[in-house]
C-alpha positions in Angstrom: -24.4 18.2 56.9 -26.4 18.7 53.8 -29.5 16.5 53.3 -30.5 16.2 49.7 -34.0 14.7 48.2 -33.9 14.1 44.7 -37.9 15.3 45.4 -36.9 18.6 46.9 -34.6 19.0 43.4 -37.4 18.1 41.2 -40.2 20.1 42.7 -37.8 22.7 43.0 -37.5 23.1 39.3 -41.2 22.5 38.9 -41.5 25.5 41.1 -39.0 27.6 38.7 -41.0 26.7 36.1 -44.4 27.5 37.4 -43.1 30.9 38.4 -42.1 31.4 34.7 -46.1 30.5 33.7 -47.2 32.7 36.6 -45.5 35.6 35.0 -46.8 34.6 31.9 -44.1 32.6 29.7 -46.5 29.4 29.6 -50.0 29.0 29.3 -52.6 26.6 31.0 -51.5 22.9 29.7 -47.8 23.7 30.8 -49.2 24.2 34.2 -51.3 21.5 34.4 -48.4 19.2 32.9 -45.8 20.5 35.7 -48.7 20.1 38.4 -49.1 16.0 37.1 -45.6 15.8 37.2 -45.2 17.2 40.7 -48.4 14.7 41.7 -46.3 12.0 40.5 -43.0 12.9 42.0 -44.6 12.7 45.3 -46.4 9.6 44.7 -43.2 7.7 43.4 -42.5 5.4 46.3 -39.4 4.7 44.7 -37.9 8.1 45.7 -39.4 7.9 49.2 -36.3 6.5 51.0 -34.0 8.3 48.3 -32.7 11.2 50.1 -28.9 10.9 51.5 -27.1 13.6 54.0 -23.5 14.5 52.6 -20.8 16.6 54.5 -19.7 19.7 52.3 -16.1 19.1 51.3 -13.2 21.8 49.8 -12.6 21.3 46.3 -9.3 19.7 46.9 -11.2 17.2 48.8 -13.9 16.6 46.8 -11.9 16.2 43.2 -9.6 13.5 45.8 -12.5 11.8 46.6 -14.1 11.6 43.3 -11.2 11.0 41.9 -10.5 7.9 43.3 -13.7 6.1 42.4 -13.5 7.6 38.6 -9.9 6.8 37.7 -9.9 3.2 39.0 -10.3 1.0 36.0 -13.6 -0.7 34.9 -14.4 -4.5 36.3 -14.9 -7.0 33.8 -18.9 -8.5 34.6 
């Protein structure tokens, strides 16, 4: 079972990023901007209750599955 948090994703790539500044691609405001942004991830309420567990699936599987949802045609609202 794989459990994915859009959080964990985001911070993730705020942690790539901060890794690049470490090393020295980016200076001090592109580290304080990531650090707001990962303040603010973790304060959005909205993406508390966000996180779903998915069972990893063959490729023949998954395009089957996808598939099905994609192709089907578009309601009328």
């Amino acid at each position: 079972m794989i459990y994915e948090d859009p959080r964990a994703y985001l911070l993730g790539l705020e942690g790539m990023a901060l890794l690049r500044a470490f090393t020295g691609e980016h200076g001090r405001d592109f580290v304080e901007a990531r650090i707001a942004e990962i303040r603010a991830v973790l304060a959005d309420e909205t993406l508390a209750n966000a996180a779903v567990e998915v069972d990893r699936v063959d490729v023949s599987t998954g395009y089957r599955l996808w598939s099905a949802r994609y192709d089907r045609p578009n309601s009328a609202t």
